[in-house]
C-alpha positions as CSV (number, residue, x, y, z in Angstrom):
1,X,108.0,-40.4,73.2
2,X,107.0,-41.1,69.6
3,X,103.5,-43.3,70.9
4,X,102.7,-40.8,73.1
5,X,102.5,-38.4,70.9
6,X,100.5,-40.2,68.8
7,X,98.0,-41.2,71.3
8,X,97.7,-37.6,71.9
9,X,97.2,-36.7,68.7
10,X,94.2,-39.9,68.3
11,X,92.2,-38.1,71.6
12,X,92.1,-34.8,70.5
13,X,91.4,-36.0,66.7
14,X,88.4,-37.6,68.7
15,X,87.3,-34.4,70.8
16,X,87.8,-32.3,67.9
17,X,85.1,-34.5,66.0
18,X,82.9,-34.2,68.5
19,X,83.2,-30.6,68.9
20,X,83.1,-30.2,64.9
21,X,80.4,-32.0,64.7
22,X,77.9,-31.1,67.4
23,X,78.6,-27.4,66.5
24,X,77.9,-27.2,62.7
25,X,74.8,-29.2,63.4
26,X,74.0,-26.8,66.3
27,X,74.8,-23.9,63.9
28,X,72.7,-25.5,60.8
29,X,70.3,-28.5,62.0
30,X,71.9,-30.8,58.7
31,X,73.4,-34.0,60.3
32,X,74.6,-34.4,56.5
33,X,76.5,-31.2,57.0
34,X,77.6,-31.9,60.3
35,X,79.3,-34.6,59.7
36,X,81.1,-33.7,56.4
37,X,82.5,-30.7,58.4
38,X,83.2,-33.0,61.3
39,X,85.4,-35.4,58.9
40,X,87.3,-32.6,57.1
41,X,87.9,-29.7,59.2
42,X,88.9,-31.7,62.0
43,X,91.7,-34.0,60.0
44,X,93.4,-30.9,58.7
45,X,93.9,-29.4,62.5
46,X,94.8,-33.1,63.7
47,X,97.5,-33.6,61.1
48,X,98.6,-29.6,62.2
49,X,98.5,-30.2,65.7
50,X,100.7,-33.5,65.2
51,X,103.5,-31.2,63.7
52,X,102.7,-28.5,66.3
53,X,103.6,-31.1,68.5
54,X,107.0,-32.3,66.5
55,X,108.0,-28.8,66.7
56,X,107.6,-28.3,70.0
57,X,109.4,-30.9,71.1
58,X,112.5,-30.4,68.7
59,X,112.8,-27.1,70.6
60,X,112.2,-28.5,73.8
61,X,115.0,-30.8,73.3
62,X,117.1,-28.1,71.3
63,X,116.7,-25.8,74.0
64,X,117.7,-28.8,76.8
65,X,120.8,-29.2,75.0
66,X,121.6,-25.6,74.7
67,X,121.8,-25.7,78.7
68,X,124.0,-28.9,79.0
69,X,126.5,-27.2,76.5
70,X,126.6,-24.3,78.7
């Protein structure tokens, strides 16, 4: 479970660049800028969505036991 969170995490960090990226320079024409954006903003929501993630399952699985103890 652990590695496919992880490879989760690695394709949407890599989408999100992408998207980060190509928007900022759409929205300002500085590939400087662009890409500074694209490196910072997008490695704060990719460490955030990997404990999204974490969470998510811990109350998948918390919830999954709650039925089997019923």
């Amino acid at each position: 479970m652990g590695t496919n969170i992880m490879k989760k995490t690695a394709t949407f960090a890599v989408v999100h660049f992408l998207v980060a990226f190509t928007v900022t320079y759409l929205l300002t024409g500085s590939w400087v800028l662009g890409g500074l954006i694209a490196l910072v903003e997008p490695l704060c929501n990719t460490v955030a969505y990997f404990f999204h993630e974490k969470a998510w399952n811990w109350f998948d699985n918390r919830k999954a036991a709650n039925k089997l103890a019923v």
